[in-house]
C-alpha positions in Angstrom: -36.3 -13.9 1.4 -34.9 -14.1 5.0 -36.2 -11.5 7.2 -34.5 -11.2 11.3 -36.1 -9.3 14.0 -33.9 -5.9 14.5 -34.4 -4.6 18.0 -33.0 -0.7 16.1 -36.1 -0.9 13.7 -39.7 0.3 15.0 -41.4 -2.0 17.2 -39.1 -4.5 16.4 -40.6 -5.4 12.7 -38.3 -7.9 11.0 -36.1 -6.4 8.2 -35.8 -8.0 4.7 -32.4 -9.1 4.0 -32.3 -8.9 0.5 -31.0 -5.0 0.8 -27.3 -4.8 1.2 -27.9 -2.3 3.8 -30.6 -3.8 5.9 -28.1 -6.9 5.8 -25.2 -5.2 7.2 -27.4 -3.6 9.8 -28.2 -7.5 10.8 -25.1 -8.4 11.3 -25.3 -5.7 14.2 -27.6 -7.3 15.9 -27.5 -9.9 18.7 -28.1 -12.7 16.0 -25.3 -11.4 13.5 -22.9 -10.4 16.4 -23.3 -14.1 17.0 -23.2 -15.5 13.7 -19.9 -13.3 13.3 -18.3 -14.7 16.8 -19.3 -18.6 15.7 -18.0 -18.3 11.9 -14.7 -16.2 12.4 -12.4 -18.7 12.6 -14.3 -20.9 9.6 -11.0 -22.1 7.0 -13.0 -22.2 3.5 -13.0 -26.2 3.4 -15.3 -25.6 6.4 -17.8 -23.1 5.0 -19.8 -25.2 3.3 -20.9 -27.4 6.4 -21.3 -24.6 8.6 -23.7 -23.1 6.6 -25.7 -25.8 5.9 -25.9 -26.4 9.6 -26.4 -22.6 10.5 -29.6 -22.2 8.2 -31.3 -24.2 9.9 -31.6 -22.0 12.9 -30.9 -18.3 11.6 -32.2 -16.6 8.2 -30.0 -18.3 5.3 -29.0 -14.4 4.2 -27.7 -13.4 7.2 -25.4 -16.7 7.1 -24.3 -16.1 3.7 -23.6 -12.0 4.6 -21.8 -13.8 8.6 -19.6 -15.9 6.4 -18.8 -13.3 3.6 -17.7 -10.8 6.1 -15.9 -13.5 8.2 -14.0 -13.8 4.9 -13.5 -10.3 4.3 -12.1 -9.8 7.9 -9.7 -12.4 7.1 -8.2 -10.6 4.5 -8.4 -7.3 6.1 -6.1 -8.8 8.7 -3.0 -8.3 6.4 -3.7 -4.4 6.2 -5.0 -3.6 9.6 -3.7 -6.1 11.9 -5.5 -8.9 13.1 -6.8 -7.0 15.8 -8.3 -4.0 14.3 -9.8 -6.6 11.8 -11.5 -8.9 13.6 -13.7 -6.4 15.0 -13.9 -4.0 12.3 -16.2 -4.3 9.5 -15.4 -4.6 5.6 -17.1 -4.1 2.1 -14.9 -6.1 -0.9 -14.3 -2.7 -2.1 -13.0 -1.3 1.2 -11.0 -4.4 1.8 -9.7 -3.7 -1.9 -8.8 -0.1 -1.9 -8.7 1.1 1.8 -5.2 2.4 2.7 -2.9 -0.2 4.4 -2.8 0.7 8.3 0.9 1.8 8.6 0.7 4.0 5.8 -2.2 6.1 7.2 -0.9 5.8 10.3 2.2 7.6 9.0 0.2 10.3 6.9 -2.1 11.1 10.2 1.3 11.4 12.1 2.5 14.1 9.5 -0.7 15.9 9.9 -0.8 16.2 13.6 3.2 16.9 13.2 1.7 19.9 10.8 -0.8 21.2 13.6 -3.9 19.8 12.5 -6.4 19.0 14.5 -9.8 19.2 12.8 -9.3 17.9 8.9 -11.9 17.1 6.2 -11.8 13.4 5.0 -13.4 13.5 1.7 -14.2 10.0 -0.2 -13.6 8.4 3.0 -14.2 4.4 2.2 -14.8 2.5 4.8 -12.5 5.0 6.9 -9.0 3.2 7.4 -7.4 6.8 7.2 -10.2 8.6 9.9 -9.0 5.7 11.9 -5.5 6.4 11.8 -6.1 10.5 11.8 -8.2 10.0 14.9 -5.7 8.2 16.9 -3.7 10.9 16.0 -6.1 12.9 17.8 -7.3 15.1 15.0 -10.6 15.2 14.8 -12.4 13.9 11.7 -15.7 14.7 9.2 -15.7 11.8 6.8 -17.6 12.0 3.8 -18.7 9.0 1.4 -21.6 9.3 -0.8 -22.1 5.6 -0.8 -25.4 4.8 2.2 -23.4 1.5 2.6 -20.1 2.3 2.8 -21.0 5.3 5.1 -22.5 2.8 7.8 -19.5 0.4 7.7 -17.4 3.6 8.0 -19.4 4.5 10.8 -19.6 1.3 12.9 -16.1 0.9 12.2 -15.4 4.0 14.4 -18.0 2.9 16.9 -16.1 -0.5 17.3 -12.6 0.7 18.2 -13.9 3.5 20.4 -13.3 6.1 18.0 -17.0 7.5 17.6 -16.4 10.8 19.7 -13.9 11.7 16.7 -15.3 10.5 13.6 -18.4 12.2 12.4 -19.3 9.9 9.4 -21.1 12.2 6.6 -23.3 10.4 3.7 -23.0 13.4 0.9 -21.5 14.0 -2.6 -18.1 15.2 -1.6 -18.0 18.1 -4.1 -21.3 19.7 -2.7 -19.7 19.4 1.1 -18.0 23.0 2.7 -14.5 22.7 4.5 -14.0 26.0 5.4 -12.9 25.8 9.1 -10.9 23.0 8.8 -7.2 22.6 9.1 -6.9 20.4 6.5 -8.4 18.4 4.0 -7.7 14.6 2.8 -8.8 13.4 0.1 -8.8 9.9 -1.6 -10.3 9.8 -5.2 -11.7 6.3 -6.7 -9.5 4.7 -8.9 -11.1 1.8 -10.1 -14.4 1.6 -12.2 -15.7 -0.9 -13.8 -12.8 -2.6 -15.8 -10.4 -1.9 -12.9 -7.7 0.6 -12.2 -8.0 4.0 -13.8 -4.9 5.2 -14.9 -5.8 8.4 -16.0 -6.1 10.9 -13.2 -8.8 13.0 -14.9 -10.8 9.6 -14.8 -11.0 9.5 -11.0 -13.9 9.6 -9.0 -13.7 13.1 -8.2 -11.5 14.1 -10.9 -7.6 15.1 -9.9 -8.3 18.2 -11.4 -11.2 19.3 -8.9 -9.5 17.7 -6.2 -6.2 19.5 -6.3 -9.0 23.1 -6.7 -10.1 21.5 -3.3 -6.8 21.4 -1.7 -5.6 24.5 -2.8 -8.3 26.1 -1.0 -7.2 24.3 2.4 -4.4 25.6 4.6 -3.3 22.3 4.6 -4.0 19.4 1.9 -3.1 15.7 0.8 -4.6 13.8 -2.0 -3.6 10.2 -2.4 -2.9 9.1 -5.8 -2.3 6.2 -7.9 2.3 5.5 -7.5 2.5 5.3 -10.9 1.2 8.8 -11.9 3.0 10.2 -14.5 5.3 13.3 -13.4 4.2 15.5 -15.7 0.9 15.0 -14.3 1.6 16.1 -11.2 0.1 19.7 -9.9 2.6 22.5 -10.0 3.9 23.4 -6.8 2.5 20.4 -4.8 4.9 18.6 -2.8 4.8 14.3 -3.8 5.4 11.4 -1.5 6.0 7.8 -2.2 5.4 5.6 -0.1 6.8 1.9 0.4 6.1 -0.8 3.3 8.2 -3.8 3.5 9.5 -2.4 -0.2 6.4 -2.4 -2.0 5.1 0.4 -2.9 1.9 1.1 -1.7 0.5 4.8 -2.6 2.0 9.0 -3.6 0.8 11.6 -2.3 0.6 14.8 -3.2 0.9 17.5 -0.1 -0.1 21.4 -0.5 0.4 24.0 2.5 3.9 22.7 3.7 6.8 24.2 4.3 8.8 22.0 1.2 6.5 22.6 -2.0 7.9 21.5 -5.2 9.3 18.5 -4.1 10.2 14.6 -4.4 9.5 12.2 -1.6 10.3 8.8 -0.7 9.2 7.1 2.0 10.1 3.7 3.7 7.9 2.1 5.9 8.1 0.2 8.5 11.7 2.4 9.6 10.8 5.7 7.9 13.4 6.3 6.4 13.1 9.2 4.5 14.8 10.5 1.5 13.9 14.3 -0.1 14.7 16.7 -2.3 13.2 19.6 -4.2 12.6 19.5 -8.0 14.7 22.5 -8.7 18.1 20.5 -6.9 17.6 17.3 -7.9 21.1 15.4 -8.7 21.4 14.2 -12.6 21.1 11.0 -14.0 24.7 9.3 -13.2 26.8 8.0 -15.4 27.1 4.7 -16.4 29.6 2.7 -15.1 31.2 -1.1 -15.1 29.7 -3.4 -12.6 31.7 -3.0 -9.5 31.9 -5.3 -6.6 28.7 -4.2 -5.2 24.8 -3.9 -6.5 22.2 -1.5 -5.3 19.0 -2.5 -5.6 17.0 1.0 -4.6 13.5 0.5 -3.1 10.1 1.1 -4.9 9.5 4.4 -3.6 13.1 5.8 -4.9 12.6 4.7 -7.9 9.2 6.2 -8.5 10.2 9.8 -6.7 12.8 9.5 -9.9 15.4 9.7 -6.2 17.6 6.7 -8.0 20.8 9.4 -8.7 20.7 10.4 -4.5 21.2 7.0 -3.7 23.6 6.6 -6.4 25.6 9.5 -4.9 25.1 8.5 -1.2 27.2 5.0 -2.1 29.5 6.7 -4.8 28.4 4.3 -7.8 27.0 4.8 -11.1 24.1 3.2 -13.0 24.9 -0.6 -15.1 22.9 1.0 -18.1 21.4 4.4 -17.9 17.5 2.5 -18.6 18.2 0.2 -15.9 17.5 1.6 -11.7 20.3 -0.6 -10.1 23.0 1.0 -8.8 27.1 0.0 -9.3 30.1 0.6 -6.9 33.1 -1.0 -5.5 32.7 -0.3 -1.7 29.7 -1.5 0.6 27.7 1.5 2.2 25.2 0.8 4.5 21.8 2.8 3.3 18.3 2.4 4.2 17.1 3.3 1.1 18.4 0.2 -0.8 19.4 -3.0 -0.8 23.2 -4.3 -1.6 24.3 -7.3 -3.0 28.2 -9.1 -3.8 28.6 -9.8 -6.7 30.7 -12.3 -7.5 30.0 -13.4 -11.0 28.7 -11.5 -14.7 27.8 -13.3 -17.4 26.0 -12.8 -21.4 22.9 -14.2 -20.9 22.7 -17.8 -21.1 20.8 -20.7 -20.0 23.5 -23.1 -20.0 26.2 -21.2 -18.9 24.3 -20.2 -16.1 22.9 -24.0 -15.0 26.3 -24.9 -15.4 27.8 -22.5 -13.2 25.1 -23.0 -10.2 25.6 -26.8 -10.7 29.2 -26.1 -9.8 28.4 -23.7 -7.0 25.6 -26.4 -5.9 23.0 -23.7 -5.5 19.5 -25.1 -4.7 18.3 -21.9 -3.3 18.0 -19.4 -6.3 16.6 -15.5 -6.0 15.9 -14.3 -9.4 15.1 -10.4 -9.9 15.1 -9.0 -12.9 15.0 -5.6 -14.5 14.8 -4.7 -18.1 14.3 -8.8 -19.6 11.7 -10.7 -20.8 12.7 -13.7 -19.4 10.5 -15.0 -16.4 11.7 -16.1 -13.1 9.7 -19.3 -12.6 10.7 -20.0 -16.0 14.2 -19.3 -15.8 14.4 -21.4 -12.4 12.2 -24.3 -14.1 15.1 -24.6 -16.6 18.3 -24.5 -14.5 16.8 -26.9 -11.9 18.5 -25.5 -8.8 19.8 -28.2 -6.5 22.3 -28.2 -4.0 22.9 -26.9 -0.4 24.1 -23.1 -0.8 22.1 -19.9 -2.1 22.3 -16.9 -4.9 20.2 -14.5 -6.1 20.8 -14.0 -10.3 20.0 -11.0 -11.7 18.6 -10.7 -15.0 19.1 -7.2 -16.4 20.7 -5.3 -19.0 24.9 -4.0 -19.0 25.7 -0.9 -20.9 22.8 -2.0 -23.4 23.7 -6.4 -23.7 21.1 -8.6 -22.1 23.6 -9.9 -18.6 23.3 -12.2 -15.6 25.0 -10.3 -12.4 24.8 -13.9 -9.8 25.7 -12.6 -6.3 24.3 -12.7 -2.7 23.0 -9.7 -0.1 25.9 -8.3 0.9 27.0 -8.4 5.3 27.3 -5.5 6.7 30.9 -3.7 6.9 32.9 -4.9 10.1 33.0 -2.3 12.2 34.7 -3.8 15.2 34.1 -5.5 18.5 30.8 -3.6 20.7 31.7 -0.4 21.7 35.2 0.0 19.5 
């Protein structure tokens, strides 16, 4: 077993690699630190030979652990910049399930909007949220029961300078007190062993005893898995979707604020923001023909059950009352979907619809669908797209019968020459 000289270990002793805690402390070290810095660029064609050439001067499992965390920072880079990632530290289930940077950084901006400025971060990961909150300036207890995941946590802090704010805390999170904080955070498992968890009494804590948790907070948000079913939902506790370049990425459920009760939907990067409480929300609209116009509503709408706001905002109605896309016969700009001109409907139809792209000479095809069975890459594979011009073909359902809607994203109204 490899074994490296650790200058933070008693008189220097070596430390045995084999435990996945002694080798994270290596890569801490002067050898690891320098094992990270040589193997960060590595593309995966190239691991093979740099391994084989690094073992030959450093301990072969603190190469493997270099080059699995050189991997891990790679893909870490999509959630948390390239920046923060490259000096950050990662497990495969913090790179997995750690919150996406711009969606804590807008949940620690709502908190420090709120006042808070000492909160409780309970199941912490490998602390992408404490990060966010800290920069907030809110000061931080993060607890994790897991040894490991509680010292990446905490040298994640140390390496962005963020150590004065983040007190890192290794303890079961239900035996930990938060009386005297503002608020409390908290971010349940929800995988296990065969993957997502679905049902929120099947967390790790339960929703159950972390909603008891919040309610005993002035303040409180527990992130939750977007597809929770409504009815699941605590009474009285406010719930925020969230989307980031239209995917939707978490809900939340919020407790203390000033709008309980309440549907969320939130649009990242822009913000954007769309609310409403449960006891005014607008009815489903009515079904109507397809009009000049689609609406395609984002993620987060849709999941907030915010669809009928959208549909009033841009005076349409709903294709089929199954189906979330939107109908109307003006354009009006909205942040909280996205519009498309339609200029052709058809029954479904292979044929008909290779025919009409071959006359349109489309060799750029955008195929959504909602409420079909047909696949895109097999619907493109059959039509064979070629030609010079572009159209996005929905594949959807019309007042009950299986349709194509073929149209484009829609320009923006004219609204005269700058500063008309």
């Amino acid at each position: 077993m490899g074994r490296v000289n650790d200058p933070n270990t008693p008189s220097g002793h070596a430390t045995d690699l084999g435990d996945p805690l002694a080798a994270f402390a290596a890569l801490r070290t002067e050898e690891g630190r320098a094992l990270l810095d040589e193997v960060r660029d590595l593309a995966p064609a190239q691991e093979l030979a740099a391994a084989t050439r690094l073992r030959r001067d450093h301990p072969a499992p603190l190469v493997s652990a270099a080059l699995a965390q050189a991997r891990l920072r790679q893909r870490a880079a999509a959630k948390f910049g390239a920046g923060d990632a490259a000096r950050m530290f990662f497990t495969p289930n913090g790179v997995e399930q750690s919150t996406r940077a711009s969606v804590a950084a807008h949940r620690a901006q709502r908190f420090a909007a709120l006042g808070v400025r000492t909160l409780a971060d309970l199941c912490c990961g490998i602390g992408g949220d404490a990060i966010a909150l800290a920069r907030a300036g809110i000061s931080v207890l993060a607890v994790d029961r897991d040894p490991l995941t509680c010292a990446v946590a905490r040298a994640n802090a140390e390496a962005l300078g963020l150590a004065e704010l983040i007190e890192v805390r290794e303890a079961d999170v239900t035996e930990v007190g938060t009386a005297g904080y503002d608020a409390v955070f908290v971010d349940p498992a929800r995988r296990g062993g065969r993957g997502r968890i679905f049902d929120p009494e099947a967390y790790s804590p339960p929703l159950s005893w972390a909603t008891s948790a919040a309610r005993t907070a002035p303040l409180a948000a527990l992130k939750i898995a977007p597809g929770i079913p409504h009815e699941a939902i605590p009474a009285g506790a406010a719930a925020e979707w969230i989307s980031d370049g239209g995917d939707v990425k978490e809900a939340v459920l919020w407790f203390g604020t000033d709008a309980p009760a309440s549907h969320r939907a939130t649009l990242l990067p822009g913000g954007a923001s769309l609310w409403s409480p449960l006891d005014a929300m607008l009815p489903d609209p009515e079904v109507r023909p397809v009009g000049r116009y689609l609406y395609e509503p984002d993620g987060a709408v849709i999941r907030a059950h915010l669809v009928a706001e959208v549909a009033a905002r841009v005076g349409g109605g709903l294709i089929d009352e199954t189906i979330a896309y939107v109908t109307s016969d003006a354009l009006h700009p909205t942040p909280y979907a996205v519009a498309y001109e339609i200029t052709d409907r058809l029954p479904f139809g292979v044929k008909k619809l290779k025919a009409l792209l071959r006359e349109r000479e489309v060799g750029i095809l955008t195929v959504k669908k909602r409420g079909s069975a047909v696949e895109p890459e097999e619907l493109r594979r059959k039509v064979k797209p070629r030609g010079k011009n572009a159209a996005t073909v929905f594949l959807t359902r019309v007042a009950g019968a299986p349709a194509m809607l073929i149209g484009h994203p829609a320009a923006p109204p004219h609204t005269g020459p700058s500063g008309a």
